[in-house]
N, C-alpha and C positions, 0 to 999 in steps of 0.2 A: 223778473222785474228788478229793476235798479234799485238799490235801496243807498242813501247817501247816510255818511256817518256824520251828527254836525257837529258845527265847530266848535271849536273849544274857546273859554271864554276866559279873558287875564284874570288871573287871583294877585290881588296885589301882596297879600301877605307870602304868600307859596313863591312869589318875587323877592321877595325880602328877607325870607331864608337861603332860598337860591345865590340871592347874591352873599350874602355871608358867608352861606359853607365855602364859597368858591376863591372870596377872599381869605377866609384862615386856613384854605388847603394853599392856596399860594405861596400864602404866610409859611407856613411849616415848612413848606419846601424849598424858601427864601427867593421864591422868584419872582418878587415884586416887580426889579425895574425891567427886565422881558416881558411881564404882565401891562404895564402901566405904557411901555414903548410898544407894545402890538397892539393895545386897548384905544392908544392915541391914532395909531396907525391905521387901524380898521375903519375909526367915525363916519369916514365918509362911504363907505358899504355895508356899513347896521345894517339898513333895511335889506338892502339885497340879502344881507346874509342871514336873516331874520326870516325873510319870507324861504327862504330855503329850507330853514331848518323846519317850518309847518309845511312844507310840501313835501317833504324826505323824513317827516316824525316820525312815520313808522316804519322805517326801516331798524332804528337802534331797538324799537319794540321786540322786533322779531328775535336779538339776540335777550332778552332779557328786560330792556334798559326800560321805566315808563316812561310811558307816552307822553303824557300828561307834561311830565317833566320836560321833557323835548320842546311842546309848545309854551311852556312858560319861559324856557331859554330863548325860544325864536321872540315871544313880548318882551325880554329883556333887551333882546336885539334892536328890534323893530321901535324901542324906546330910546332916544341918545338919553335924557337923564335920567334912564335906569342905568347905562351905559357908564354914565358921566357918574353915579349914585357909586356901583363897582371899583371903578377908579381911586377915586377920594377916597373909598371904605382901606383897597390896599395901600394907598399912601399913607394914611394913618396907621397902619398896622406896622409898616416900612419904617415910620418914626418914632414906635413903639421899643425897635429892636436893640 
């Protein structure tokens, strides 16, 4: 019998970490304006690239990576001003420097 695994559902806090750690690894590795020029570049395939990453979540599962985590990066996606939230966070960190 089929059994379906369901969906998973946005944590906006578990977002909100997500986008930080991802901003002060940026940060550390000084690559805001790469960061901020492919963040601007992507906007208009968020979603596509959103809905990818919860159709393909559990592949990075298999090496390790949680799942969980994968589909709160695809709601990050699938959000622009979570998107737009990311950006801002590494420009201020960029004008921190």
């Amino acid at each position: 019998m089929l059994e379906l695994t369901p969906v998973p559902q946005p944590k906006s806090e578990k977002q909100d970490q997500l986008i930080e750690a991802m901003a002060q690894k940026v940060h550390k590795y000084g690559m805001e304006v790469p960061a901020i020029f492919l963040g601007e570049m992507m906007k208009p395939a968020s979603f596509a690239l959103g809905q990818t990453m919860h159709a393909f979540g559990f592949i990075p599962a298999t090496y390790g990576l949680s799942e969980d985590m994968m589909h709160q990066l695809g709601f990050i996606l699938d959000d622009r001003q979570k998107l737009e939230k990311f950006l801002v966070r590494v420009e201020e960190l960029a004008k921190q420097r």
